[in-house]
C-alpha positions as CSV (number, residue, x, y, z in Angstrom):
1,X,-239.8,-86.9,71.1
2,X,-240.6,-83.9,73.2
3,X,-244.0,-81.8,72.9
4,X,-243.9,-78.2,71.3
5,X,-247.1,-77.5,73.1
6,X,-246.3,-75.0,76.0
7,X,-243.3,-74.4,74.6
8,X,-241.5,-71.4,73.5
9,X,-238.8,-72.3,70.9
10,X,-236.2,-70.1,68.9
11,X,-236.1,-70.2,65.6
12,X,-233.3,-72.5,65.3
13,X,-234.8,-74.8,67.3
14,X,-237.8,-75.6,65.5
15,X,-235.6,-75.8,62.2
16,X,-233.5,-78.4,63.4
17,X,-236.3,-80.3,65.2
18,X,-238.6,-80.0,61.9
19,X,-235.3,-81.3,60.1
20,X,-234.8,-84.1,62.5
21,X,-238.3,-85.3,61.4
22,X,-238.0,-85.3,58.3
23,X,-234.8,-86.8,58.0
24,X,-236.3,-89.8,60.0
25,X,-239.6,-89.5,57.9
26,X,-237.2,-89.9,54.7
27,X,-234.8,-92.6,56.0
28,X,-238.2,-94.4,56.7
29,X,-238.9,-94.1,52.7
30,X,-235.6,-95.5,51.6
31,X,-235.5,-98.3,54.1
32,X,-239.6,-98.9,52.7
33,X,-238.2,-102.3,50.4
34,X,-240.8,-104.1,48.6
35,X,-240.7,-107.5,48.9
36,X,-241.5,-109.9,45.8
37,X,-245.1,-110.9,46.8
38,X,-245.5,-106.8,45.9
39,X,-245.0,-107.5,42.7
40,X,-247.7,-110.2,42.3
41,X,-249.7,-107.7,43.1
42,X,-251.2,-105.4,40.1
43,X,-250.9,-101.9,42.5
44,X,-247.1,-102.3,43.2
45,X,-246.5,-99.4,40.8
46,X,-248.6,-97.5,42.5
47,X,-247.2,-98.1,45.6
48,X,-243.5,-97.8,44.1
49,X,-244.7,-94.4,42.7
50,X,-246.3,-93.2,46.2
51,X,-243.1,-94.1,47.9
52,X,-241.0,-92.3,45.2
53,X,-243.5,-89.1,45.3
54,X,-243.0,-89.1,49.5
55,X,-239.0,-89.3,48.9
56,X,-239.3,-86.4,46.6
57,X,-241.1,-84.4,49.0
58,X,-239.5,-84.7,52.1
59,X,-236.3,-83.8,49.8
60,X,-237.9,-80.7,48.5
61,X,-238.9,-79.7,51.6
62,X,-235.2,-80.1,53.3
63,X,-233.8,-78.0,50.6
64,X,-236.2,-75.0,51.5
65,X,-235.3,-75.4,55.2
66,X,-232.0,-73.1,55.9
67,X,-229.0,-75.1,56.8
């Protein structure tokens, strides 16, 4: 992934870059599969519920981004 230090962008370009990221930070979320030793533990809703808040976001925050 390239730097946006020292950089100057166009509007465009930072949207689909920020996009880019997000898309990857959300396809990390779905692919995020608990396995069944999560369960035997007593924080596996939490972590289900963290997951579920992060997919949530990075949605919200793609539908403020202009397509």
């Amino acid at each position: 992934m390239k730097s946006l230090k020292s950089q100057e962008l166009s509007k465009e370009e930072v949207i689909k870059r920020l996009t880019e990221n997000i898309q990857m930070a959300l396809a990390a979320c779905y692919k995020d599969n608990y396995s069944d030793q999560d369960f035997d533990n007593p924080a596996w809703a939490f972590k289900q519920a963290a997951n579920g808040g992060m997919i949530k976001a990075y949605q919200r925050i793609l539908n403020l981004l202009p397509k």
